[in-house]
C-alpha positions as a Markdown table, in Angstrom:
| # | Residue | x | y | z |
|---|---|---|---|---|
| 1 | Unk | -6.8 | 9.5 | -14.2 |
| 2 | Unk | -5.9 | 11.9 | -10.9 |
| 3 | Unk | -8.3 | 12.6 | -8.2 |
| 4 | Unk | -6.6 | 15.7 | -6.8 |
| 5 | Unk | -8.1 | 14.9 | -2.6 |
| 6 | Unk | -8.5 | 11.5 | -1.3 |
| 7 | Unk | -10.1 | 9.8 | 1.5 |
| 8 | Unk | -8.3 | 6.4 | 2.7 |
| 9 | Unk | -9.9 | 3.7 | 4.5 |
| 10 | Unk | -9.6 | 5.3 | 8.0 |
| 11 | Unk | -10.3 | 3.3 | 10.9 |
| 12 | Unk | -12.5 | 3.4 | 13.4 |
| 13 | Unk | -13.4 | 1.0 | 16.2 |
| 14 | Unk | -15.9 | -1.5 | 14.5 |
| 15 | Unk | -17.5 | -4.9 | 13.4 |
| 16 | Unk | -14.7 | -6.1 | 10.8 |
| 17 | Unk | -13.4 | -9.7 | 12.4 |
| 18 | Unk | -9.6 | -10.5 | 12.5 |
| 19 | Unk | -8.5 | -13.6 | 10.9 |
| 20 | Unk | -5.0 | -15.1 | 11.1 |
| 21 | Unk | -3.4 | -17.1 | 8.3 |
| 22 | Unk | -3.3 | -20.6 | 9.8 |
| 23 | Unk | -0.4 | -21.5 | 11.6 |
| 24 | Unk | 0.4 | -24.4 | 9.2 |
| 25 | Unk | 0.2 | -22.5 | 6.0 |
| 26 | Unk | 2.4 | -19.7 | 7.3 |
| 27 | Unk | 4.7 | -22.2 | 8.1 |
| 28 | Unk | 4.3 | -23.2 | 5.1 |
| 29 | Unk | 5.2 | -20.7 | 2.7 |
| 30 | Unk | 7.4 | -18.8 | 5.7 |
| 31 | Unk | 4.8 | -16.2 | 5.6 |
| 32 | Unk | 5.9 | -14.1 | 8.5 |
| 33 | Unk | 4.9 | -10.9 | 10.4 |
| 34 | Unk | 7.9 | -9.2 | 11.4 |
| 35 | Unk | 7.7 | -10.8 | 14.9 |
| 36 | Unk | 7.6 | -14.0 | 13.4 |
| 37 | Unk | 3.5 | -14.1 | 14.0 |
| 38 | Unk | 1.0 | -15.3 | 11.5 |
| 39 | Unk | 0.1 | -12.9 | 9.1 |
| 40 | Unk | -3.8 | -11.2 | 9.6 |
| 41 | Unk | -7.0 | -9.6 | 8.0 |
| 42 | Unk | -9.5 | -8.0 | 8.6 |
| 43 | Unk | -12.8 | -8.9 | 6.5 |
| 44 | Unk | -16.5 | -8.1 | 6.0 |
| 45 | Unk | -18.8 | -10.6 | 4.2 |
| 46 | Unk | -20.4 | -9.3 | 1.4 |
| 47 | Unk | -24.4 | -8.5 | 1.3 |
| 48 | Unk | -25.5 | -8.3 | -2.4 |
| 49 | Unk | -27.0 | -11.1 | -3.9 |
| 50 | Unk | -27.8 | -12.3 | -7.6 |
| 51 | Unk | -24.9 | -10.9 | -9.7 |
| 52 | Unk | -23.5 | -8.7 | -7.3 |
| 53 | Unk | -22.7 | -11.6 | -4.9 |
| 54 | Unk | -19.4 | -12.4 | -5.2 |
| 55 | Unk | -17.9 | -8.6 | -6.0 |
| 56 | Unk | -14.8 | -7.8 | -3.9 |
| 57 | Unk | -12.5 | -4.9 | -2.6 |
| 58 | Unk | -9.1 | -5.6 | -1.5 |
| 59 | Unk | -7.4 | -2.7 | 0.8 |
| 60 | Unk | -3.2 | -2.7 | 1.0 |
| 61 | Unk | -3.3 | -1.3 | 4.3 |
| 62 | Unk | -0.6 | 1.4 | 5.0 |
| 63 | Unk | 2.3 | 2.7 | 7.5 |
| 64 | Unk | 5.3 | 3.8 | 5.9 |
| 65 | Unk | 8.4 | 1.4 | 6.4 |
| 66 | Unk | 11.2 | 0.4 | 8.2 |
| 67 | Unk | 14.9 | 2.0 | 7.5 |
| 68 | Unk | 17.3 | -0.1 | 9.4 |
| 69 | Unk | 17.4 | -3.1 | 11.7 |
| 70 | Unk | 16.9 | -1.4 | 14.9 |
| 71 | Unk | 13.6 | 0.4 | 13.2 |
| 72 | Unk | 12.3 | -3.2 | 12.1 |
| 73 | Unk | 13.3 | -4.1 | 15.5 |
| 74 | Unk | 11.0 | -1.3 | 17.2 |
| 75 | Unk | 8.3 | -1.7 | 14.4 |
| 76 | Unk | 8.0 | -6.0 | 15.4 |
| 77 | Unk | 6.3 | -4.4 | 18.5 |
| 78 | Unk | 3.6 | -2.8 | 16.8 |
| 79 | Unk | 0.4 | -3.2 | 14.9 |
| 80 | Unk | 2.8 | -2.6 | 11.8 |
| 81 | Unk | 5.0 | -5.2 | 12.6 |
| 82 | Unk | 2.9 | -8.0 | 15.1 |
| 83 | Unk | -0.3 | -9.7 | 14.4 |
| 84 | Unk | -0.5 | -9.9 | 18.6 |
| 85 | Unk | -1.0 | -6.1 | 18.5 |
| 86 | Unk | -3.8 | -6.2 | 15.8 |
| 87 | Unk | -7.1 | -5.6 | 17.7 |
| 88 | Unk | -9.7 | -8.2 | 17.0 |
| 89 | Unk | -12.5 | -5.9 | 15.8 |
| 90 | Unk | -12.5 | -2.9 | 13.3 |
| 91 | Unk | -14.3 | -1.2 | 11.4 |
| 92 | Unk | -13.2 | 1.4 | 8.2 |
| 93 | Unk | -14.4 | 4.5 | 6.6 |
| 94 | Unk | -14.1 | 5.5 | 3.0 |
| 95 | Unk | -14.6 | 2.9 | 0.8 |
| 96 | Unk | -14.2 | 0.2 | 3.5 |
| 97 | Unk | -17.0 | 1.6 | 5.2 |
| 98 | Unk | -19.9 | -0.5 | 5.8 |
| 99 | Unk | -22.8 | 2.1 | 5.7 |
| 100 | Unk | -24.0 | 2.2 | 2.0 |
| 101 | Unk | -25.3 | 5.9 | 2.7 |
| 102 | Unk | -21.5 | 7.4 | 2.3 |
| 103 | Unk | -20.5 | 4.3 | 0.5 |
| 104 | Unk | -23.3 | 3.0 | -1.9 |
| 105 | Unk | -21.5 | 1.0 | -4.7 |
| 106 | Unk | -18.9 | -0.9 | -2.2 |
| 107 | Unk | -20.7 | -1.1 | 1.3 |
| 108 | Unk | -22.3 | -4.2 | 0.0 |
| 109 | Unk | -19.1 | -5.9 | -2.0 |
| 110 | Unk | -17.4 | -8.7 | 0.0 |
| 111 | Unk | -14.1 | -6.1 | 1.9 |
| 112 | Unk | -10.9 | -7.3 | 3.0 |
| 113 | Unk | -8.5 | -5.2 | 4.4 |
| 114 | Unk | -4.9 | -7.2 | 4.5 |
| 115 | Unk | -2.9 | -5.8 | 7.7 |
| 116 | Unk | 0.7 | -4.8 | 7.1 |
| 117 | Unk | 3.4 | -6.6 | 9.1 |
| 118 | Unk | 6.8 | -6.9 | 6.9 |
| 119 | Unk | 8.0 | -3.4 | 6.8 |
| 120 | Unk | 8.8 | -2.6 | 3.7 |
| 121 | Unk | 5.7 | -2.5 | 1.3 |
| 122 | Unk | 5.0 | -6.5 | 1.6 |
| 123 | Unk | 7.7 | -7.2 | -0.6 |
| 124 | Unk | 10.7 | -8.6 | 1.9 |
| 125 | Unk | 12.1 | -11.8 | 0.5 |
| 126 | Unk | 14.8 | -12.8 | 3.0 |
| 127 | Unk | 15.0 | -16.6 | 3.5 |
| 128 | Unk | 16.2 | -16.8 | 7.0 |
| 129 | Unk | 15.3 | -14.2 | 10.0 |
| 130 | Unk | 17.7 | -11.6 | 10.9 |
| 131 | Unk | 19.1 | -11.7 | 14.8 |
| 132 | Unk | 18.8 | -7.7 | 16.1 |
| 133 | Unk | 19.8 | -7.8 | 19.5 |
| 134 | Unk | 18.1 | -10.8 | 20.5 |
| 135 | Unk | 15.1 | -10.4 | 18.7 |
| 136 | Unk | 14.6 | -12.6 | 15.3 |
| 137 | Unk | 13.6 | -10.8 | 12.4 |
| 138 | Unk | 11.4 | -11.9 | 9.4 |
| 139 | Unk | 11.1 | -9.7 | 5.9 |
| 140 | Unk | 8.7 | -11.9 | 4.6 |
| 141 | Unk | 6.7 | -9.6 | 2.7 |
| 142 | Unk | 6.3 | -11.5 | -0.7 |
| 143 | Unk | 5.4 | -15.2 | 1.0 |
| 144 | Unk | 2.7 | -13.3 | 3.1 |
| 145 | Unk | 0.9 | -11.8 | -0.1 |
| 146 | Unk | 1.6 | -15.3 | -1.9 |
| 147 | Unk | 0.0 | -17.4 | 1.1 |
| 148 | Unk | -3.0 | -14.8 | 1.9 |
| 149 | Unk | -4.2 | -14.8 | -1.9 |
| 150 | Unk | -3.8 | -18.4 | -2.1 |
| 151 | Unk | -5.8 | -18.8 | 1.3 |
| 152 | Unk | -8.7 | -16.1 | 0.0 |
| 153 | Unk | -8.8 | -18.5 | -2.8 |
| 154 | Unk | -9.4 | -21.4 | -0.6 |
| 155 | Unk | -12.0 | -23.5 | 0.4 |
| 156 | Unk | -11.0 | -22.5 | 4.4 |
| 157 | Unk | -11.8 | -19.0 | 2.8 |
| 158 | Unk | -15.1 | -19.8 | 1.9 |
| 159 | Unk | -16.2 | -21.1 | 5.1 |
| 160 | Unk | -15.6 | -17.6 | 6.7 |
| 161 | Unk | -17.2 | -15.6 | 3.5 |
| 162 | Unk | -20.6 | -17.8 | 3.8 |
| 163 | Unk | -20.3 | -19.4 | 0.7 |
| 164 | Unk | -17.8 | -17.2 | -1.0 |
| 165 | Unk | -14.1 | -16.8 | -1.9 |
| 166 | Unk | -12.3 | -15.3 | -4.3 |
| 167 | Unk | -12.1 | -18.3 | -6.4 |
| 168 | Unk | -15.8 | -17.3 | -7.4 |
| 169 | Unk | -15.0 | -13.4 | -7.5 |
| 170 | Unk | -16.4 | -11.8 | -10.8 |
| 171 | Unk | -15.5 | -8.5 | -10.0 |
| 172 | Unk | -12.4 | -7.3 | -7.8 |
| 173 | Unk | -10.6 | -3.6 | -6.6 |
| 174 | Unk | -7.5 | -3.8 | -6.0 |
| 175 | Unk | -6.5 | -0.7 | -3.5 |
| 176 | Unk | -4.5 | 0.7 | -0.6 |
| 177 | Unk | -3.2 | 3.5 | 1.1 |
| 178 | Unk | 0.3 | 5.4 | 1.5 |
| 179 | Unk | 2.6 | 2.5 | 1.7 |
| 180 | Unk | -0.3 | -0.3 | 0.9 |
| 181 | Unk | -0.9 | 1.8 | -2.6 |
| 182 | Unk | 2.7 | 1.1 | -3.5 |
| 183 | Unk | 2.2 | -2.1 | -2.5 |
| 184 | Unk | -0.7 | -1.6 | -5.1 |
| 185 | Unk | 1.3 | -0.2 | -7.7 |
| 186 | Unk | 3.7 | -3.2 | -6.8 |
| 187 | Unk | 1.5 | -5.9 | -6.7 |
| 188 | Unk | -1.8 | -5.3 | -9.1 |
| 189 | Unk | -0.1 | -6.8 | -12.3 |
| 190 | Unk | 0.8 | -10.3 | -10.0 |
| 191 | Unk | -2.2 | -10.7 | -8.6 |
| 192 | Unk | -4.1 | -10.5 | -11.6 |
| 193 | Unk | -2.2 | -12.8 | -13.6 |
| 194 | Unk | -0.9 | -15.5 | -11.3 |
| 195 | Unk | -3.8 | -15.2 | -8.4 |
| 196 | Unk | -7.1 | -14.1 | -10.7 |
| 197 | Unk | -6.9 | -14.4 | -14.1 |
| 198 | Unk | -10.8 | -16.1 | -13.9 |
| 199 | Unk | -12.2 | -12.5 | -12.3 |
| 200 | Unk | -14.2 | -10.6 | -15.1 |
| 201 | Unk | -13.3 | -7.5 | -14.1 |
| 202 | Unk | -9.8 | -6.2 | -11.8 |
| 203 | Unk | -8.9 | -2.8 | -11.5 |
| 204 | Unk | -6.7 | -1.1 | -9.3 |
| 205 | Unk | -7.1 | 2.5 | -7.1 |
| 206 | Unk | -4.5 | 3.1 | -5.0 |
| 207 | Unk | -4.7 | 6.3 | -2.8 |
| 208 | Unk | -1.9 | 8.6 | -1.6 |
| 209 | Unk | 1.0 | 6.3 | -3.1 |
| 210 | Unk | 2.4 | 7.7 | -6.4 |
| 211 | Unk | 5.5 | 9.0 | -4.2 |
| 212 | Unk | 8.5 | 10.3 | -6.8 |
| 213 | Unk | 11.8 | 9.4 | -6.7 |
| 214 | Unk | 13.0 | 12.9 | -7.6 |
| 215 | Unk | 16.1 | 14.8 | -5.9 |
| 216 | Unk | 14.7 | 16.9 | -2.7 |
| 217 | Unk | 14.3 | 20.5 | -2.4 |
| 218 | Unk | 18.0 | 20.8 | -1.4 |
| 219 | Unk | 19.5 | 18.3 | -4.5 |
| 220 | Unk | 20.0 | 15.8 | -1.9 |
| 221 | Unk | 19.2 | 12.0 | -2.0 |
| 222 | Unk | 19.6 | 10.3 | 1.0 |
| 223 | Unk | 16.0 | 9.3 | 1.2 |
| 224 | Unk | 16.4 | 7.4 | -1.8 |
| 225 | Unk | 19.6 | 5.7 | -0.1 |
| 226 | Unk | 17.9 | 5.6 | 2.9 |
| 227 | Unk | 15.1 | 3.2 | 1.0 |
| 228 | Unk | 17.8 | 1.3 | -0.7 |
| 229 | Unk | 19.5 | 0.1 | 2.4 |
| 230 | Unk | 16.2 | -0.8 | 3.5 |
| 231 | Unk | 15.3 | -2.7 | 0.4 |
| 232 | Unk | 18.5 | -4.6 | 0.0 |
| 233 | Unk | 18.6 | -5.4 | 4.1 |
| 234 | Unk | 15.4 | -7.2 | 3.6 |
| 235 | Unk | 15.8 | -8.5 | 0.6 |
| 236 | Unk | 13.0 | -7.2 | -1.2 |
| 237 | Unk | 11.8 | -8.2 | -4.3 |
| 238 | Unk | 9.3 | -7.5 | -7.2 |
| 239 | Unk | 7.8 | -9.3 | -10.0 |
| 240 | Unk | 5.3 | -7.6 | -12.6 |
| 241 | Unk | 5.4 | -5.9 | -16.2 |
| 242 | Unk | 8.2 | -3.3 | -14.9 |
| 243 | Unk | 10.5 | -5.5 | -13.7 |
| 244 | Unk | 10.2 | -8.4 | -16.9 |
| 245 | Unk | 10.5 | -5.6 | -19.7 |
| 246 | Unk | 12.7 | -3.0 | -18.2 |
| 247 | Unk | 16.4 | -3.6 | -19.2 |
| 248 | Unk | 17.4 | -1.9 | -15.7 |
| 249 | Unk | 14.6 | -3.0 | -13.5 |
| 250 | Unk | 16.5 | -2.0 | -10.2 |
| 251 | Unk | 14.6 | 1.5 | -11.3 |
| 252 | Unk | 10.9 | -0.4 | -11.1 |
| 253 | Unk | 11.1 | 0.4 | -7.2 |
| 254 | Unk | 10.0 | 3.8 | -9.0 |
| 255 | Unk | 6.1 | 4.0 | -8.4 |
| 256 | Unk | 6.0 | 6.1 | -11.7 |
| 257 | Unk | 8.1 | 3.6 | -13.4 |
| 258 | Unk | 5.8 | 0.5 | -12.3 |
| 259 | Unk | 3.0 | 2.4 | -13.0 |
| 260 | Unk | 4.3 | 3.1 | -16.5 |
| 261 | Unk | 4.5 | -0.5 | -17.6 |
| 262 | Unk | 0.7 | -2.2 | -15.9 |
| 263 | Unk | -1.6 | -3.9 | -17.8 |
| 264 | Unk | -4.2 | -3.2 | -14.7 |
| 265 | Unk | -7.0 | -0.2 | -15.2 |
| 266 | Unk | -5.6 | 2.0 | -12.4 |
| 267 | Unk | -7.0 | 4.9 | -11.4 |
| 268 | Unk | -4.9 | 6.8 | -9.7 |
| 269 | Unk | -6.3 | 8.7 | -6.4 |
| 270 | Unk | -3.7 | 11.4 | -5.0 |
| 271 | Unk | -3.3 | 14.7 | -4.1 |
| 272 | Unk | -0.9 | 16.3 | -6.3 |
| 273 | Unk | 0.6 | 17.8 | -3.1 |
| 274 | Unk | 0.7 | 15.2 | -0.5 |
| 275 | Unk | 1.1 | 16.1 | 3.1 |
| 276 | Unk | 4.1 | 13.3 | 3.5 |
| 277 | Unk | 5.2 | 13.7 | 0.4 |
| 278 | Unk | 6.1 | 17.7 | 0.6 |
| 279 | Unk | 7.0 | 17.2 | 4.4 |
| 280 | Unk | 9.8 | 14.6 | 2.8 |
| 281 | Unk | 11.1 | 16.9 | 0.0 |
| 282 | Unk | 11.7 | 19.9 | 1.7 |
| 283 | Unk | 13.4 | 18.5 | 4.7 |
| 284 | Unk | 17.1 | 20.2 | 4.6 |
| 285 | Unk | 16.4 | 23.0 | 2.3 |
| 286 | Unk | 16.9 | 26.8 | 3.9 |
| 287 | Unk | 13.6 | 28.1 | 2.7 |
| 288 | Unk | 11.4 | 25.3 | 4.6 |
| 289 | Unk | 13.1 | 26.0 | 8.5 |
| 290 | Unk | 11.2 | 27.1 | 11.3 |
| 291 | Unk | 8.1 | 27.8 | 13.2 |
| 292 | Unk | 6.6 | 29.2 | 9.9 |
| 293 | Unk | 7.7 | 26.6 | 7.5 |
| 294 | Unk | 5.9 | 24.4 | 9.3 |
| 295 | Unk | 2.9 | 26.5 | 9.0 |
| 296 | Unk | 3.6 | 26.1 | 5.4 |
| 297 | Unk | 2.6 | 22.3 | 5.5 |
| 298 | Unk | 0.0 | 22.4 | 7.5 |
| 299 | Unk | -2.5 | 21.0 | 5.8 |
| 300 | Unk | -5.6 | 22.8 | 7.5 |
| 301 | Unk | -3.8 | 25.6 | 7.0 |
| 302 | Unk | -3.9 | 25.3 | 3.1 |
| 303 | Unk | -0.6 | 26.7 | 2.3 |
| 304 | Unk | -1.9 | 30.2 | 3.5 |
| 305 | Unk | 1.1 | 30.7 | 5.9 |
| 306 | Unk | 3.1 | 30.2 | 2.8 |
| 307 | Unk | 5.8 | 32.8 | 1.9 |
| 308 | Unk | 6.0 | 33.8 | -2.2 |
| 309 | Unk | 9.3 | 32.1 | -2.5 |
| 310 | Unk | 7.8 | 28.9 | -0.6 |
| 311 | Unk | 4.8 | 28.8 | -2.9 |
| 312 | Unk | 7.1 | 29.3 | -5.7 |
| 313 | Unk | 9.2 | 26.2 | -4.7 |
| 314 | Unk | 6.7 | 23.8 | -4.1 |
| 315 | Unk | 4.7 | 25.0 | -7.8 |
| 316 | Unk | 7.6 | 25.1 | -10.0 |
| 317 | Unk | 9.7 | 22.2 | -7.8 |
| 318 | Unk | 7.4 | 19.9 | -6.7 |
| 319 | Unk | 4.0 | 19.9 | -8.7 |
| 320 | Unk | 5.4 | 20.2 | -12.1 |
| 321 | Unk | 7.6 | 17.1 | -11.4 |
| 322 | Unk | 4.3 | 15.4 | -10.1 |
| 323 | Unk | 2.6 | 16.3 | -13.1 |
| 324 | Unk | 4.8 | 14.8 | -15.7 |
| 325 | Unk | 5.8 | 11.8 | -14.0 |
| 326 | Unk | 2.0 | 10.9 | -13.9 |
| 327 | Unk | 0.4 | 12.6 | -17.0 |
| 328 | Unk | 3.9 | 11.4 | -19.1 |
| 329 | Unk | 3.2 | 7.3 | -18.7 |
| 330 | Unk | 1.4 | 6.0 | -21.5 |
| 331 | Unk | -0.6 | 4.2 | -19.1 |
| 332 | Unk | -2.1 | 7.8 | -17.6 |
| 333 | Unk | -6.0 | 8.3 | -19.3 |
| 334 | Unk | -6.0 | 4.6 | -20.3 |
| 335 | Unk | -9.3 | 2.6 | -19.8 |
């Protein structure tokens, strides 16, 4: 299923508490920010009671990733890359957002929002840091998911959630934004099976992430170089449906390829013609240069500073391709 617009968990300053994986189970599993801090989240205990206690959203949170070891390097200095730059309160909108007026269903579940610090869609699997300049690098990605899960199974989890963990979840969302949704896409099928196969009910709703690995504008593909280098310098690695039944799984790193082979109802929220997205295709091409191309993208514009030719492009280019990679997987309309 498509929801054409989409609102993400924005944030705003706020009441969620940071929490940082404990010291001695990031050392642990290795479970690294890119600085080489403890992994955090954000989380809001939930308020329901009865049946509805123990009900559970989980946000991927978002921020692109980084393209070479001088990026990571800049990134470690960050919120996207340092748990030290994390702030210690928050607070989200959309379906995050604690006020059950614009959020009636999920204001009241137990929220978690997991804060991204590897740089490459929590999925970096290199076993020793990387030395940029001085600076040591982790791309820990995979052990940070691993450890956080096991920990929001734990009992040290239930002393924080007033009772509650997800090791007595019944029902659980699975979702994220941008970069967080692939993690999503990534992720859903793993966590399911090997973190909470006792929840009753998992399902997955990851917003703005179904990116295509399609040619640009132009016929070039360095951005899908680009993100190879990127996923081979840090090691990254997947495990889920995709990558355990597809006889070349190099091509699950494909959203629409991972999301062809999950056994998680996911309903996918994106609009079919995502700001990023269309800024990332056309970049090169003749027809999308200038003042007024960029009008073109704007999106409170609404594509009325298009040209003919422009509207042309991104209609027979870029939405039919968007179309079929999500309408054509025979996971598209399941339940």
């Amino acid at each position: 299923k498509l929801v054409a617009v989409a609102l993400l968990a924005w944030a705003i300053a706020g009441n969620f508490q940071k929490h940082l994986l404990p010291q001695n189970l990031a050392d642990s599993y290795q479970a690294y920010c890119l600085d080489g801090s403890s992994p955090s989240f954000y989380y809001s205990p939930g308020t329901a009671s009865g049946n509805d206690s123990d009900k559970w959203v989980l946000f991927f949170k978002g921020g692109a990733y980084c393209i070479s070891e001088q990026d990571c390097k800049d990134r470690s200095t960050t919120d996207l890359g340092s748990s030290t730059e994390v702030p210690d309160t928050w607070d989200f909108s959309g379906m995050l957002d604690s006020n059950a007026t614009v959020n009636p269903i999920l204001a009241s579940y137990h929220r978690v929002h997991i804060n991204y610090c590897d740089g490459f869609f929590y999925s970096g699997n290199r076993t020793e840091p990387v030395d940029v300049d001085g600076t040591l690098l982790h791309f820990r990605g995979r052990a940070i998911v691993d450890a956080l899960f096991d920990y929001f199974l734990s009992d040290d989890m239930k002393a924080i959630g007033q009772g509650h963990s997800l090791a007595t979840a019944t029902d659980v969302l699975l979702s994220g934004g941008s970069a967080g949704a692939m993690a999503c896409y990534f992720y859903a099928d793993y966590i399911r099976t090997e973190k909470l196969p006792h929840v009753r009910r998992f399902k997955s709703a990851p917003i703005s992430g179904f990116f295509l690995f399609i040619p640009d504008l132009d016929g070039s593909i360095l951005p899908r170089i680009a993100f190879y280098h990127a996923r081979d310098f840090q090691h990254a690695a997947l495990t889920n449906p995709c990558t355990d039944l597809d006889p070349q799984p190099d091509t699950c790193w494909s959203v629409p390829k991972t999301y062809s082979f999950t056994n998680v109802p996911t309903f996918v929220i994106n609009s079919a013609y995502d700001h990023y997205a269309l800024q990332e295709w056309v970049r090169g091409s003749p027809l999308f240069t200038g003042d007024q191309a960029e009008e073109c993208l704007d999106p409170e514009l609404i594509f009325s500073k298009c040209s003919q030719a422009q509207i042309e492009a991104l209609n027979s280019g870029w939405f039919l391709s968007f179309l079929h990679n999500l309408t054509a997987q025979p996971t598209f309309g399941a339940p």
